[in-house]
Phi, psi and omega in degrees: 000119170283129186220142221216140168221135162293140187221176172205131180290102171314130151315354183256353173235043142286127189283176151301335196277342183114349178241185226256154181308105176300023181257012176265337189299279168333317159323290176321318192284315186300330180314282195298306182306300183308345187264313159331319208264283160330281187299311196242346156301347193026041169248061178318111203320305176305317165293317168315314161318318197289297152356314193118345196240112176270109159301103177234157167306154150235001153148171199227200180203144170221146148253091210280084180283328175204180204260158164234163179237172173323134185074315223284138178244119185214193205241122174263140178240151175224093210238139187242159193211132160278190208259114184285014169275323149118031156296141171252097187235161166239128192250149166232126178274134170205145194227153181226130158227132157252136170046036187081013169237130154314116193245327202224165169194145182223172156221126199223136191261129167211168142197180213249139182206136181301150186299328183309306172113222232169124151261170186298146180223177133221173216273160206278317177314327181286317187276328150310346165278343191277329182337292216243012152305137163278172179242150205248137197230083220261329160295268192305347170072035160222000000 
């Protein structure tokens, strides 16, 4: 399932050259994902936290195809995939798209470790959602 949110690039993460800083992007991607996470995942960061169980990255790729500029309203896209290795990581397929062109494209990688510390897991309510996910092979990125 793919899931999307609309954004508009702030006049403060315009660069000099006129287009928006590549360090905003991944923000924009990180947005649509937290909600994505929250909203169709039911994990709410803030509760969780309270809990002991913290979510993080452990890494991500991004590809910076084309630029966006001030005002431009575009689409974050989110998509989730389990780990064909069968790690318990969550990789998310993410998109910046405008007006039907790609401009950006990630893969972001996370799972979850108790605050105590740890090794990573993920909580059993996350992987029952991964069940009927497809997978992801994050060395080749297929």
């Amino acid at each position: 399932m793919e899931y999307s949110k609309i954004y508009k690039v702030k006049e403060e993460h315009i660069d000099v050259q006129g287009i928006m800083d590549g360090l905003y992007y991944p923000f924009y991607m990180e947005y649509c994902r937290h909600d994505y996470i929250r909203e169709v995942l039911g994990f709410d960061f803030a509760e969780e936290a309270a809990k002991g169980i913290h979510m993080v990255l452990s890494q991500y790729t991004i590809k910076f195809l084309r630029s966006l500029k001030k005002d431009d309203e575009f689409t974050v896209t989110c998509e989730l995939f389990a780990d064909a290795g069968g790690q318990p990581r969550l990789h998310f397929k993410q998109s910046i798209i405008l007006n039907g062109k790609v401009m950006t494209t990630a893969v972001f990688t996370g799972t979850c470790v108790a605050a105590t510390g740890g090794r990573p897991y993920l909580p059993t309510g996350m992987t029952d959602k991964l069940v009927d996910a497809p997978k992801l092979d994050v060395a080749t990125l297929k």
